[in-house]
N, C-alpha and C positions, 0 to 999 in steps of 0.2 A: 470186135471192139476191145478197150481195156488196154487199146498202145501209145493212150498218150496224145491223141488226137483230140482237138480242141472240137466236139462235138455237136450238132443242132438238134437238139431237144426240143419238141413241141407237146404242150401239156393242156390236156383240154378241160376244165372244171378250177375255177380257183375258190375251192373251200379250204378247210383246215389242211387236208392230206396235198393237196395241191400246191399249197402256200408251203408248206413244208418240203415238197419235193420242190420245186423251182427253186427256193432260197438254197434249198442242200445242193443241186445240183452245179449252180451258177458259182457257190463257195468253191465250186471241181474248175473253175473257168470257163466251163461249156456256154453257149450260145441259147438260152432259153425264151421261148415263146409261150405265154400262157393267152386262152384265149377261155373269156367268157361273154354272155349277154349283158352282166349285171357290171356296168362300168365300176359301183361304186366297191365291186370288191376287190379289185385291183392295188386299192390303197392300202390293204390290210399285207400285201406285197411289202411298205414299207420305201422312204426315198431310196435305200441302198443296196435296191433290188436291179443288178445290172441287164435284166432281160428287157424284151419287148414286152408288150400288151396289146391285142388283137381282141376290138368287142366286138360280140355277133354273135348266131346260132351255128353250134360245129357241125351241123348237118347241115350247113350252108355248102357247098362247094369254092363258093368260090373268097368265102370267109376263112377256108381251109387252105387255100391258095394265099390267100395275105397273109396269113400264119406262116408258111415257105414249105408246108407239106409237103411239096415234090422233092424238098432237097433234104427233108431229116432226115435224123439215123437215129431215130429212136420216139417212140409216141406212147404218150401214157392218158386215159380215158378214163378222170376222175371222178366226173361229174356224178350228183348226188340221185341219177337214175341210171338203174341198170339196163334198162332199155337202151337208152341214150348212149351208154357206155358201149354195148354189144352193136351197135350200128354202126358210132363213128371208129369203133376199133377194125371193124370189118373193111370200113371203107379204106382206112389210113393203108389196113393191112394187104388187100386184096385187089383196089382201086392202083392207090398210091406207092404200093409195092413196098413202104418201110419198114428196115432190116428188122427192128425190135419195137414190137406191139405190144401194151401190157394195159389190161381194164380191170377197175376194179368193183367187188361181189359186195354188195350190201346186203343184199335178200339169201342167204348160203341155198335156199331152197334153186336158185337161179341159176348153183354155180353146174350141171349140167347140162343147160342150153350152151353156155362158153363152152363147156369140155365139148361140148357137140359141132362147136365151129371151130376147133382147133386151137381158141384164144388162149395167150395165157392172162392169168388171173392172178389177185391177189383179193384176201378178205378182210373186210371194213376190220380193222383195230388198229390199236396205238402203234405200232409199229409197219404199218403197212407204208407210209410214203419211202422207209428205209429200204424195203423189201423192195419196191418198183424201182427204186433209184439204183438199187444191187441189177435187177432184171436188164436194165436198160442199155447200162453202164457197162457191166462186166458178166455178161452172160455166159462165161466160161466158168464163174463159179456162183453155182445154185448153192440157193437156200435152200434147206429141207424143213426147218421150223424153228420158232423159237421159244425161248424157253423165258418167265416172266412176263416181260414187257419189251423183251427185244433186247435186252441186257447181252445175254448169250444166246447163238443161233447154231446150229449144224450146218455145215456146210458141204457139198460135193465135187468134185473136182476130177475128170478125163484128163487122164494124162496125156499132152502129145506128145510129139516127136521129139520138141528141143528141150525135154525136160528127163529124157531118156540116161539112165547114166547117175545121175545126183540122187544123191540119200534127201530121205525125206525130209532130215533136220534141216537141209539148205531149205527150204519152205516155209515150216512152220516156227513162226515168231514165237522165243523162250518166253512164257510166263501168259502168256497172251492167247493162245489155243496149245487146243491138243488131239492129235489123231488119235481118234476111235477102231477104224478100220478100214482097208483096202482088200478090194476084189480080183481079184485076176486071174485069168481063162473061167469065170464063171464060180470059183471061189474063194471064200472070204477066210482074210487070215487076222489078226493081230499082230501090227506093225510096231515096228522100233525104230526111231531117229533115225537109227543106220542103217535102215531098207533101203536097197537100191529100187528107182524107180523106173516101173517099162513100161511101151508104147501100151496104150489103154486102159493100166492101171484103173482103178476107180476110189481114192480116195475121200474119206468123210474125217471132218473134225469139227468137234466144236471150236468158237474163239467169239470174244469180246468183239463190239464193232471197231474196236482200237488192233484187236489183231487181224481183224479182217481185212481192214484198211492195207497194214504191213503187209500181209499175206499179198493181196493186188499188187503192190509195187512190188515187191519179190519177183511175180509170174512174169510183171513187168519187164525186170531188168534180165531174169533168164531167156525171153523171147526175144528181148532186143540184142 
């Protein structure tokens, strides 16, 4: 993901973190689907909510199918149980085969049964529908955590192939993030702007969601 592809998002729970992911997401021009039981929360969507609405039980199948489940590229499993969340993430993930699975942990004592099915997760807080919409979106660059309220996050970054060659400064947006450290053949150094960068690298920096944003279309324009 992350090339610019106008995407099909399907987002199952519309509570607060739900309503906040779809409206962020659809702001990206992506294609989103929220589906819940409760018709009357769809409204909290707002009229100038460009996605679909699908009501029903996401452990329906074939309510999963109205949704266009066979055809996302990316599913997030909101709803306000974690039970609920650990099923239909499993189903989207293992049934339905979609690329990018993410459920989210309200109970943290829970968050072990998901590390146990391979899920990835995100945990109930103020910043959590920014965190899934990072997972789903742009899974070449992880979130490690954030700091506040999501203000400022750490970020990780696998270097590939076509990024091989250019100093770090061509990456990191002035004033907006800043590399912390990069790893390579297994140890970590303290990088400068003008480190060249090689196949595997592993760089972390923190940045604003404004320089994270820049950072994406950067990776963007170097892969394209």
């Amino acid at each position: 993901m992350g090339t610019g592809r106008r995407q099909q998002i399907l987002i199952v729970g519309c509570g607060r973190v739900g309503i906040e992911l779809a409206l962020g997401i659809a702001e990206h021009g992506h294609l989103v689907t929220v589906v819940d039981n409760n018709t009357k929360a769809f409204e909290r969507l707002g009229r100038d909510f460009s996605g679909r609405t699908v009501q029903g039980e996401a452990l329906d199948r074939d309510v999963l199918l109205r949704a266009g489940i066979d055809s996302a590229d990316g599913f997030a499993a909101v709803t306000t149980s974690d039970s609920a969340n650990i099923i239909v993430a499993r189903i989207a993930r293992d049934i339905f085969h979609v690329p990018h699975v993410v459920a989210r942990v309200y109970n943290p004592r829970r968050t072990a049964i998901y590390e146990k099915f391979g899920l990835q997760t995100v945990a109930s807080s103020s910043w959590g529908a920014q965190r899934i919409e990072q997972l789903i979106l742009h899974p070449g660059l992880q979130s490690l955590y954030a700091v506040g309220h999501g203000e400022v996050q750490t970020y990780e970054i696998s270097i590939p192939e076509h990024w091989v060659g250019r100093k770090l400064g061509d990456l990191v947006p002035a004033g907006q993030a800043l590399p912390s450290a990069l790893v390579r053949g297994g140890r970590a150094l303290l990088p400068t702007l003008d480190t060249p960068l090689q196949l595997h690298d592993v760089v972390q920096l923190s940045a604003t969601p404004e320089g994270a944003a820049a950072l994406r279309q950067r990776l963007e324009l170097i892969g394209g």
